[in-house]
N, C-alpha and C positions, 0 to 999 in steps of 0.2 A: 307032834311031828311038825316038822317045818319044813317049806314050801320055798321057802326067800331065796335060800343061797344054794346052787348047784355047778355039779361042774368038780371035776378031781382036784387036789388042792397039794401043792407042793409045797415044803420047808425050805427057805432059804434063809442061810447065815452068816452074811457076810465078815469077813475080819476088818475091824479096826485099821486104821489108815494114820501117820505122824501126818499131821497138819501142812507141814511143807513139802510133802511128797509129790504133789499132783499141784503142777500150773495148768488153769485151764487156756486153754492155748488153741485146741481142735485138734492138737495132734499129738494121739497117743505113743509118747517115746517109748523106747524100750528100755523094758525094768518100771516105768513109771507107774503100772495097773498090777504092777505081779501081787499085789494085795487083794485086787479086785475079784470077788466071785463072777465065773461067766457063766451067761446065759443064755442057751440058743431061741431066735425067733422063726421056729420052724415049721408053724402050722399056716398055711394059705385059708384067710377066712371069707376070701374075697376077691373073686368071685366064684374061687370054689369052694367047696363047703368042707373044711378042714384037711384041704391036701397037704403034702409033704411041701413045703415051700420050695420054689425052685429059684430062688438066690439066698445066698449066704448073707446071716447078720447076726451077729455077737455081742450079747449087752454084758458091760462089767458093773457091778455095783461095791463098793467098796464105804466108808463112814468115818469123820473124825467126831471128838466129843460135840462138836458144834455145826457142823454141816453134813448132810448125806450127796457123796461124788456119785453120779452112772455116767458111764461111757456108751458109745456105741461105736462099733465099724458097720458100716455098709456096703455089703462088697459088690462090685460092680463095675461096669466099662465105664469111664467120665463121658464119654461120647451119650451114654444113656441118661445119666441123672441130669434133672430137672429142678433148676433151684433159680431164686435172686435176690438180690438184698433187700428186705424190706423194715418196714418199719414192725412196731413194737405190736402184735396183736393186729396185722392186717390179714384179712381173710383170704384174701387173694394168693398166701404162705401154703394153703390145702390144696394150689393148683400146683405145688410142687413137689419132688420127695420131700418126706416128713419123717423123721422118727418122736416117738413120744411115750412120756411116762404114766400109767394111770395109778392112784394111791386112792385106797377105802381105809382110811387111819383109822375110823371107829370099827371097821372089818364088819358092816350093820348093813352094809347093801343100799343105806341112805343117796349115797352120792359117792363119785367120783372127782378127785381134783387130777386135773389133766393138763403135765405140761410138754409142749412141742418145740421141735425146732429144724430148720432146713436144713442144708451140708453149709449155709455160709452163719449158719449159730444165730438167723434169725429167730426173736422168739414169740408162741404163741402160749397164753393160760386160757383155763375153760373149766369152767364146772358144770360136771353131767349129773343130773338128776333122776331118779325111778320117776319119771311120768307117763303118761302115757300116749304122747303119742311124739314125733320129734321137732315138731314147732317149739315145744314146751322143753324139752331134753335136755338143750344148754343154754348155761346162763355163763353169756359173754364179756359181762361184766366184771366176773372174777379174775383179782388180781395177787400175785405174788413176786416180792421181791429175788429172784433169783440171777444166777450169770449162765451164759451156755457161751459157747465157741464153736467153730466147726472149717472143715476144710476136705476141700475136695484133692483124691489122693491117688497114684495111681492105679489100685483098685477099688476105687468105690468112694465113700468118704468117711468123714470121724468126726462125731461133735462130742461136747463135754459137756455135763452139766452139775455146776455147785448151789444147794440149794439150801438155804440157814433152815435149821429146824425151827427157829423164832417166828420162820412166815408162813409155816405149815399149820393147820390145825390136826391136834390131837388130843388123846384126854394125858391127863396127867399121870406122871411116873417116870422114871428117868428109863425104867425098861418096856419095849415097846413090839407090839406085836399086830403089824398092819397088813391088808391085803394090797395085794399092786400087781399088775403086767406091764410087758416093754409089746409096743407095735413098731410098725415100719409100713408107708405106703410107698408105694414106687408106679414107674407108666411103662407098659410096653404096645404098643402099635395103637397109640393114643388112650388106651385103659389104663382104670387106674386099679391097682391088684393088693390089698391088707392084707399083713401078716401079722400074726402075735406069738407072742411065746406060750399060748395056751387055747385049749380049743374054744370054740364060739358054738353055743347051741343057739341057732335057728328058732325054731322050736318057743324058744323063751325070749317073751318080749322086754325082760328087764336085762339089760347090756351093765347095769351098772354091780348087776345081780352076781354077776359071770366073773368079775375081777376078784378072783379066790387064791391064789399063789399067797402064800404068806413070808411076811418079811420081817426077822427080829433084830432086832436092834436093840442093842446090851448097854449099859451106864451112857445113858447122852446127858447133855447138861442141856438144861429148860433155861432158860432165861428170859424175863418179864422185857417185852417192849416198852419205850418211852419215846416216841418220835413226835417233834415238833414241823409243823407246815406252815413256815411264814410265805406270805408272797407280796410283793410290789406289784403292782402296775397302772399302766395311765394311759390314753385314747384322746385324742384332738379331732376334733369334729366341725367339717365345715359343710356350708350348704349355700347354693345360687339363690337369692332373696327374689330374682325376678330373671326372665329368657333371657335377656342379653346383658345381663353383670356376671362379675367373677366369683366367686366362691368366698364367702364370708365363714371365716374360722372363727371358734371359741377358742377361750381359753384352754391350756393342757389341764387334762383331769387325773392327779395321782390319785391313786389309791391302794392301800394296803387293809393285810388280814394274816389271821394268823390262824393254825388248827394245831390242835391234838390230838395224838393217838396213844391210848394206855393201856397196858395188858393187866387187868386186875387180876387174872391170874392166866393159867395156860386154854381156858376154854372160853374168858369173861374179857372183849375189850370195849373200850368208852372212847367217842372217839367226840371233837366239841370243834363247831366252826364260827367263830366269829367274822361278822363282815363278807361271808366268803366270794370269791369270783364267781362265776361258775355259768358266765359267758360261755359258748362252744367254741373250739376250737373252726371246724370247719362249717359251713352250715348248712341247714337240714335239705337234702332233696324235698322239693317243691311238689307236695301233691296234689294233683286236678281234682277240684272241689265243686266245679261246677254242674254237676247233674247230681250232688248231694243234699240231703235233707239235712243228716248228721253230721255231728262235728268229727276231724279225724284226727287219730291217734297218731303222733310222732315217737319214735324210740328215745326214752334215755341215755343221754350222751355225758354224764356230770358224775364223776368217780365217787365224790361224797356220797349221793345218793341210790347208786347204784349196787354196791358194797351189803350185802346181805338180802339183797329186795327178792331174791328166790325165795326168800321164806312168806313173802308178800304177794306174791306171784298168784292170783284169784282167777279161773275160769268168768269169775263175775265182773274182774275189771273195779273192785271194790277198793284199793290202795293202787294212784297213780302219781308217782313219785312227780310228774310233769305239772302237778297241780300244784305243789309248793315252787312258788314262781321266784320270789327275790327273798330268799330269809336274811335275815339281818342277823341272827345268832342259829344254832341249831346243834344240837346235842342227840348222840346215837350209842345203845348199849344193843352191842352182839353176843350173845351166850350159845353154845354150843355143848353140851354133853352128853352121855353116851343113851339117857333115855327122853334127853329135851332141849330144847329151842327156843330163844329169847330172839325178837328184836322190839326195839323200844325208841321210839323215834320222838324228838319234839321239835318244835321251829314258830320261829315269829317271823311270820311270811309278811314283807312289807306290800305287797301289789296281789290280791286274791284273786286269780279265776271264779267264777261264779256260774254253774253250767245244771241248764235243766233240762232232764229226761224226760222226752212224749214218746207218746204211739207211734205217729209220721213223722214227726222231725224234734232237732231239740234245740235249745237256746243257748245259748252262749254272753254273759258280760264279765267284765272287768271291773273288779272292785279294788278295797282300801286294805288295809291293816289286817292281819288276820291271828289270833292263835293255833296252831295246829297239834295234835298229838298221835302216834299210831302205837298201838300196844299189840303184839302177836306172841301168844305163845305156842308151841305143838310139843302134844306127847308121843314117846314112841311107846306103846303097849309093848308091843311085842314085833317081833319079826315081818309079822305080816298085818299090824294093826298101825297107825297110825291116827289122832287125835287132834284137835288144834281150837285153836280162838282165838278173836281178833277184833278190836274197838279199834275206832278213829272219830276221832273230836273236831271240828274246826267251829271255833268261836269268831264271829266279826266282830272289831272294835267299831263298827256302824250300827251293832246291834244283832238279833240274830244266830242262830247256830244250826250245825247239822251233825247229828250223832250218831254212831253205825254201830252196834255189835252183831258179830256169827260165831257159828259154828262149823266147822267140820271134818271129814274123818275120810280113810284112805283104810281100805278091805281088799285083801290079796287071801283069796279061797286056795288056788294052786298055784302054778306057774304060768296060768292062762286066764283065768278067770281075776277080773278086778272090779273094785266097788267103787266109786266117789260120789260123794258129797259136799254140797255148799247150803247154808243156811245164815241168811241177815236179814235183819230188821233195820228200818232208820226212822228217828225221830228230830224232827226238824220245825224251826220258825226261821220264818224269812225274814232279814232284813229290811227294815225301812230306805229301799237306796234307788237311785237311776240307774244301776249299772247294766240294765235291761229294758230296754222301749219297744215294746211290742203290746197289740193291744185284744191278740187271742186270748182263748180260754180254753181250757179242756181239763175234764173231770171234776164241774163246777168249779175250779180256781181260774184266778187270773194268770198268765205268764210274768207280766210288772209284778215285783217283790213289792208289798203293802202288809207287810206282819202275819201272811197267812202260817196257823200253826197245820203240820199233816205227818202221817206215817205211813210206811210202807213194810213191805217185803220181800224177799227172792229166794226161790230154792231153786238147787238145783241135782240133778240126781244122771249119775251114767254109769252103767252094767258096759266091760272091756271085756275082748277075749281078742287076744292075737294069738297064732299059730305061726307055723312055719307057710303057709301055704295060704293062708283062712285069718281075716279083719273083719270082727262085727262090733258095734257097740248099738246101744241104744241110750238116748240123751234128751233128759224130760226137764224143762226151763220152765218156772212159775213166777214172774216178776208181774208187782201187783200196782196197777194204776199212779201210785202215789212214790213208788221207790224212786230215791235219790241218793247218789252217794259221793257226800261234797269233797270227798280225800282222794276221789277216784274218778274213775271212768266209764259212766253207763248213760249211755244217752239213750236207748230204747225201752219203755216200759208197756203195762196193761198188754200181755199176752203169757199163753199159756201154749207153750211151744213139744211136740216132739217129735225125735228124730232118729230114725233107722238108717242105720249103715254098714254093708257085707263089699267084700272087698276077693277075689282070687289074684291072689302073684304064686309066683314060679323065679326062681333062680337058673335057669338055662345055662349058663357059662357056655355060650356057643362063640364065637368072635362075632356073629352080626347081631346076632341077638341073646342079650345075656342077663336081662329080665325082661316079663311084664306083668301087668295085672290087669285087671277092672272088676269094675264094681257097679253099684247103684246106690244113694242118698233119696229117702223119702222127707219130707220133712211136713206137718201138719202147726197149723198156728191158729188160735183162738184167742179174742179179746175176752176179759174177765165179765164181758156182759152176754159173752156166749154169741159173738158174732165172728164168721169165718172173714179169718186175716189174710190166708195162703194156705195152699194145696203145691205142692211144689215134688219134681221127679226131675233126681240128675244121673245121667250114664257117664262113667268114668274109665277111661282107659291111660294106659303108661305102658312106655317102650324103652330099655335102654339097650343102643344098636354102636353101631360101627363110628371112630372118632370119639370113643368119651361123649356120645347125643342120649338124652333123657327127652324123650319127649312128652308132656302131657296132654291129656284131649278132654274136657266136659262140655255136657250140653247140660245146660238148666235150663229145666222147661216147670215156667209157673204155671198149672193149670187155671190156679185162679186165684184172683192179687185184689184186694181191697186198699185203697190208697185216699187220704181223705174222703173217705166216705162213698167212694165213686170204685164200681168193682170192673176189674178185668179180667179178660180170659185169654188162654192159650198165647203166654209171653215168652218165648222161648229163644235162645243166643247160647251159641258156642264161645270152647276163651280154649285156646292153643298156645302152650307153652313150650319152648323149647331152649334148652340148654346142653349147652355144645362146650368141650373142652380138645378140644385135640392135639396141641401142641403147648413146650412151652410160652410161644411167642403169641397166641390168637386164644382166645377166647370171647364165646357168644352167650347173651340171655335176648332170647326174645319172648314178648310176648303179646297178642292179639285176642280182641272179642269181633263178633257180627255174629247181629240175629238183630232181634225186637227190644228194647227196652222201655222205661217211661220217663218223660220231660218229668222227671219229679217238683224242680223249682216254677214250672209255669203257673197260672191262676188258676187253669184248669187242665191238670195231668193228662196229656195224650201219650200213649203209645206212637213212638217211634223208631226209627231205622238205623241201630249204631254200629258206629265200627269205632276202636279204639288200637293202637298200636305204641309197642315199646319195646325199644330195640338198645344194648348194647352192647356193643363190642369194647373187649377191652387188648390192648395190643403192649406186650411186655417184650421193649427193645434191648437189648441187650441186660446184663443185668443190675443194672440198676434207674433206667427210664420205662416210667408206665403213663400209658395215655387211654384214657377211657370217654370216650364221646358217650351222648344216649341222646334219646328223642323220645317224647311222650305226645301222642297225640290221639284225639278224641272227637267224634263227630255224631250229632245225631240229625236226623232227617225228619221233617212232616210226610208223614205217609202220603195222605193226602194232597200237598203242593210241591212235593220236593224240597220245600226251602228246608234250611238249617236252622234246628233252634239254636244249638251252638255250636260252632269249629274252630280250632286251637291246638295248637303246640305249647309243650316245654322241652328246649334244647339246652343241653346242659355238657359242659367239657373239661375235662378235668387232668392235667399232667402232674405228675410226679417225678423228681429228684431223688433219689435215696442215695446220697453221699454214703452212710455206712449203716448201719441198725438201729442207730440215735438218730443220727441228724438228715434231714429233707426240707426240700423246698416243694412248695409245690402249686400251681393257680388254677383255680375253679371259677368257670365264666355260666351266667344263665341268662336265657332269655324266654320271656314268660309271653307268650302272644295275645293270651285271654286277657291279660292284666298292661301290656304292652308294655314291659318293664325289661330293666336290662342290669344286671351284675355283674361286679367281678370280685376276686378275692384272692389275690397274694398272701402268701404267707411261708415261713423260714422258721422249724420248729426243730427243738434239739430234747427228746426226750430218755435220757437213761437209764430209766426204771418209771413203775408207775407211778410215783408219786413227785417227781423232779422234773419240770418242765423250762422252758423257755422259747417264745414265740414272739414272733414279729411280724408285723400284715397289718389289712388293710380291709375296707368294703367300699366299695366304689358302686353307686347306682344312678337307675335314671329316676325321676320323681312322675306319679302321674299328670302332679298340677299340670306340667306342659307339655305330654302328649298332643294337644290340639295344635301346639304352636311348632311344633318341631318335625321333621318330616322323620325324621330317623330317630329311634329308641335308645341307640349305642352311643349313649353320652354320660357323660358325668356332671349331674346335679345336686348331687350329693357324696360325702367325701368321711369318712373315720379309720384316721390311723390311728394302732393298736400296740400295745408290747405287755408282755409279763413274765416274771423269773418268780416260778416258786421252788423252793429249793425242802428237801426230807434231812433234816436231822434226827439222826440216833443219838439218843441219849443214855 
């Protein structure tokens, strides 16, 4: 008996399509779709729970030997929909209608490829994932080459979508028999309201589970990709030598690189980068580090590397694509089939991150030369079993290595009940280097890398149950004194952690209130020498009311916190979240803490008074200018004198151009208080698929050498202009 896949399942069979029948355009002519099977999108799954849809929307799908075409109309007053141009996968595209396709080509309930698009044929891709919970759900990364159009009409609107069978994964056979549904989100009195063309059980926490419509698709032609990725580019870099001289430039820096990408076959591709860029386009929001022990984690933003990393995607943080820093060559095989899963990563990282895991805080250097290797496989047992394993290597050319292998595996009992597991070991000798000057110790080593050899462990174990109504897990963490993981990301070690969590929601669909929930988080933490870490109790509550407003509310209250050595009691601070969508033109994220926290970086830890704030709005003027301001700010207080141990801002603003769905301009200014630093960053970027780019900009900053000497931050002491064309050849 199987548990995986539920949900009534309908046959669809679309007819064949002459290849020149259908320009996409956004506007469906007449006679143009009379091939096209339609579809109606008639079930409301949101925010009622499978009512009759109360607008019309009609998907046509239609097939040539080499693309699969779907249509949509979405009928409706133009005065109602809510669209603007934007760029290629901006998230900002969900504040608007949306229609979208979801495809299970393996028809396995693994995953979901999901692609979207607005009424002006903006477009967005997404791969959803069975996880559990929706942090983990999608992976934003995933990219497919496709074209959409779209247009707003006088009833409602029409976008198109051609999509090459060559950028889809499926398994082999030129006949084909995949699971898919069509959605449609729309707003009325600031709500936003999903509909599908098939029902949504509540009920069942897997969503990817529920995409059961079937779709066959009769003699298509497969064809092996060959696409090369050459790219130029080159950056002039100058800098103020001293307060009152001008700006000394270097020399212009070319540089080129080139990639490939190879279909060994329909489920096997190799993809090689030599030299590559991989520079960020915009750059990272600035986060406040100052009351931190640990190092913090930033998102992946580099398409090479992001390109499969779901299957790498660890509760442990065991594979962090951000630690391979500057490779100089770098070769990636992706395999996909109907019962397994390859990724296979190798790189000569020229600049190593070198980052160790403590109890209270972890270290951070910068090293040399490094070899790296990630090897992942996963098996699918069966429907409701899943298998997997996974090494990662990094050898120093200073000497040195850090070796990782796990295990783990994924148990679905029913449609409620889930199992997970993680399991790694690492064996490691440190390199003879400086790239760390510290002169602690804990767990009899030194933090200075001197050749020490050690080993470690991690497990980790979590029992799920969601319901329609009813969220509990429980989640037992074993990381042992000594664990390191030099391909990744874990800076906390030596405890033995677990955690209880029940959760009630309700879907209400009333207009002011149309969910909430709450809950309780217990969580208990022990060092491996059997001394209490934390005792910790959070009450949780969530509201979503009137305006498109989600409110969140927790109170964490530490009963009792041990922090180098020295123990605390009753630490306890609220954090209020709220996000606001109400119109096309305003949207809000705010969010705030105040209670108690600890001076964690003083010499001697006290409990203090914080309040932290973060606020932005983002303001979408007409349709195609977006301007998003924010503020980060953070304070903590001596209880005892009032003073501050620290107070600080980050103000950050950001505009946007969207000439048409490619092309943008757009400049990002920051100013850092803590650091008294000051940015800016132009940039004119034309992207027409994900792999074809061209950008031009700039970074402009203040240096803190001459802070003391300058009364204002907002200057330019430093100076790097930018440009690059990398262009996707099919071959």
């Amino acid at each position: 008996m199987s548990f995986f896949l539920g949900g009534a399942q309908e046959l669809f069979e679309p007819k064949k399509t002459d290849k020149d029948q259908i320009t996409i355009d956004g506007v469906l002519s007449p006679g143009e779709w009379k091939d096209g099977l339609s579809i109606a999108i008639d079930f409301e799954t949101k925010p009622g729970n499978n009512l009759p849809a109360k607008v019309k929307t009609l998907g046509y799908i239609t097939y040539t030997d080499t693309h699969l075409l779907i249509a949509f109309h979405a009928f409706d007053k133009p005065e109602n929909i809510r669209s603007s141009v934007r760029s290629r996968d901006d998230f900002g595209m969900f504040n608007d209608d949306v229609v979208l396709i979801r495809f299970d080509t393996y028809a396995d309930g693994r995953n979901n490829y999901i692609l979207a698009a607005n009424p002006f044929g903006s477009q967005f891709d997404v791969r959803a994932v069975n996880a559990l919970t929706d942090e983990k759900r999608y992976d934003g990364s995933f990219n497919l080459d496709f074209e959409t159009a779209g247009t707003i009409v006088e009833d409602g609107y029409q976008v198109e979508f051609k999509i090459p069978f060559s950028s889809l994964p499926f398994p082999n056979g030129t006949n084909q028999l995949w699971h898919f549904n069509l959605f449609r989100k729309y707003y009325r009195n600031g709500n936003d309201i999903e509909l599908s063309s098939q029902p949504f059980d509540r009920n069942n926490p897997c969503q990817v589970c529920q995409t059961t419509d079937q779709l066959m698709l009769k003699n298509i032609a497969i064809k092996k990709r060959v696409e090369l990725l050459p790219y130029v580019s080159g950056s002039l870099s100058g800098v103020r030598p001293t307060r009152n001289s001008s700006l000394d430039y270097d020399k212009f820096k070319p540089n080129a690189g080139l990639g490939l990408n190879l279909d060994l076959n329909k489920n096997s591709t190799l993809e090689l980068t030599f030299n590559p860029d991989f520079s960020q386009v915009e750059a990272d929001v600035t986060q406040i580090d100052v009351n931190s022990s640990y190092a913090l984690e930033y998102p992946e933003r580099r398409p090479f590397f992001n390109r499969g990393t779901d299957l790498v995607n660890f509760t442990d943080g065991a594979f962090y694509s951000r630690s391979i820093n500057n490779p100089l060559i770098s070769t990636k095989l992706l395999s996909q089939g109907k019962k397994s899963r390859i990724y296979f990563l190798t790189a000569l990282d020229q600049n190593s991150p070198y980052q160790i895991a403590g109890e209270d805080r972890s270290y951070f250097g910068q090293g040399g030369r490094s070899y790296v290797n990630v090897f992942r496989y996963q098996r699918l047992v069966n429907k409701n079993t899943r298998l997997g394993m996974v090494t990662t290597n990094r050898y120093y050319n200073d000497g040195g290595y850090g070796n990782l292998i796990g295990t783990d595996g994924w148990f679905l009992f029913n449609k409620n009940w889930r199992l997970t597991y993680e399991l790694f070991a690492n064996f490691n000798k440190e390199p003879n280097a400086n790239w760390i000057d510290n002169d602690d110790q804990y767990n009899g080593r030194t933090v200075n890398l001197d050749q020490e050899r050690f080993k470690g462990s991690a497990f980790y174990l979590q029992l799920y149950r969601n319901t329609e109504h009813w969220k509990t897990y429980v989640y037992l963490r074993n990381i042992s004194p000594e664990y390191q993981a030099n391909v990744g990301f874990v800076v906390k070690n030596n405890r033995r952690w677990a955690t209880l969590f029940h959760e009630y929601q309700n879907f209400i669909n009333k207009k002011g209130l149309q969910f909430f929930s709450f809950g309780t988080k217990a969580d208990i933490n022990y060092t491996f020498d059997n001394n209490l870490k934390n005792i910790s109790l959070d009450g949780i509550f969530s509201v979503k009311t009137f305006l498109n407003t989600t409110i969140n509310y927790t109170y964490d209250w530490d009963i009792f916190k041990n922090y180098l050595n020295r123990d605390y009691k009753y630490v306890g601070k609220s954090e209020l979240n709220i996000r606001s969508n109400p119109s096309e033109v305003f949207n809000l994220s705010l969010r705030m803490t105040f209670g108690k926290d600890l001076a964690y970086n003083e010499e001697i830890p006290e409990i203090g008074k914080e309040f932290s704030f973060f606020a932005m709005p983002i303001f979408q003027l007409g349709d195609k200018l977006n301007i998003s301001p924010s503020v980060r700010y953070l304070s903590l207080k001596n209880l005892q004198t009032n003073t501050n141990y620290f107070k600080g801002s980050i103000s950050r603003f950001s505009i946007r151009y969207q000439f048409n769905n490619f092309l943008n301009v757009r400049l990002v200014s920051e100013y850092n208080e803590f650091t008294d630093r000051f940015f800016v960053q132009p940039l004119l970027q034309w992207n027409p698929n994900p792999s074809t780019v061209f950008y031009i900009g700039g970074n402009q900053n203040s240096l803190d050498d001459f802070n003391d000497e300058f009364y204002s931050p907002f200057r330019v002491d430093q100076t790097q202009l930018f440009l690059k064309f990398q262009y996707l050849i099919g071959l």
